[in-house]
C-alpha positions, -999 to +999 in steps of 0.1 A: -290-222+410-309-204+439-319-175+447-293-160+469-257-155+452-227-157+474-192-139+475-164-129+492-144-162+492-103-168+486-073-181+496-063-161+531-031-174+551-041-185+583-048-158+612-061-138+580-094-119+574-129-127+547-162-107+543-185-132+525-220-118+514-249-131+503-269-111+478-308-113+475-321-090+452-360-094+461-345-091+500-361-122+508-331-123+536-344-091+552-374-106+568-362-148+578-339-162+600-309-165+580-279-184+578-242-187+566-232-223+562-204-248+550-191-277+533-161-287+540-142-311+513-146-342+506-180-339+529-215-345+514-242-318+510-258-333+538-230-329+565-234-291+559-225-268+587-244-240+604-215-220+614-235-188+621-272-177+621-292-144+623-329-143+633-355-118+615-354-098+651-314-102+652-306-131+674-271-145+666-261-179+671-227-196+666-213-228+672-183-228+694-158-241+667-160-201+652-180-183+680-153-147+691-140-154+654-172-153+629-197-123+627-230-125+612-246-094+602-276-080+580-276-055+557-316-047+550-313-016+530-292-041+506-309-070+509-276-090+519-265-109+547-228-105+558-200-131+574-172-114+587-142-142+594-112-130+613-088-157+630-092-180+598-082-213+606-068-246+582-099-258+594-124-232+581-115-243+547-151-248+528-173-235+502-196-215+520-232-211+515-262-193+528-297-200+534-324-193+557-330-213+589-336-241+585-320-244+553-345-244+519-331-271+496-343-248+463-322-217+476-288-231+476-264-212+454-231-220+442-213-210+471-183-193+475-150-208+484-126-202+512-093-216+513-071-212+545-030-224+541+001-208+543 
C-alpha cells in the first residue's frame, strides 16, 4: 500500500454529491502537483484517468468529461488533498485514487470506490 490513503467513496444516486480525500500524514501532498484519478471497471491500471489535478502553486486542471462538475482542492494545514463531485454521473463510477503528477507507481493506495445508479 502507498503512502497516501483515500476516502470519501459510496454509492450516490445520480445528480448526487461525494467529498473524496486523500490523506498524507508527512504532507508530502502540500508541496507537488497533485492529482485525483480513476479506474473505471473492468479497465486496467494502466488506462487510469486524470480526472482532476492541482499544481504546488494552485493551478487546476480538468478534463472536459467532469470540468463545472469536479473540484480539486488542497488542504495544507491537513496535509490532504480534496475532490468535491457534484452532478455524479453512471459514468463516474470508479475507484478513485490519488497521486502526484505524474503519477508515482509506489504511492498508489487502495483507493476508494464510487458507485453512481439509481
Amino acid at each position: 500500500q502507498g503512502l497516501l490513503g483515500e476516502s470519501g467513496g459510496g454509492l450516490v444516486q445520480p445528480g448526487g454529491s461525494l467529498q473524496l480525500s486523500c490523506k498524507d500524514p508527512q504532507r508530502f501532498v502540500n508541496t507537488r502537483d497533485m492529482g485525483w484519478y480513476r479506474q473505471a471497471p473492468g479497465e486496467q491500471r494502466e488506462q487510469r484517468e486524470l480526472v482532476a489535478s492541482i499544481t504546488g502553486v494552485g493551478g487546476l486542471n480538468y478534463p472536459d468529461s467532469v470540468k463545472g462538475r469536479f473540484t480539486i482542492s488542497r488542504d495544507n494545514e491537513k496535509g490532504m488533498v480534496n475532490l468535491q463531485m457534484n452532478n455524479l454521473l453512471p459514468e463516474d463510477t470508479a475507484v478513485y485514487y490519488c497521486n502526484t503528477m505524474p503519477a508515482i507507481a509506489n504511492l498508489w493506495g487502495q483507493g476508494t470506490e464510487v458507485t453512481v445508479s439509481s
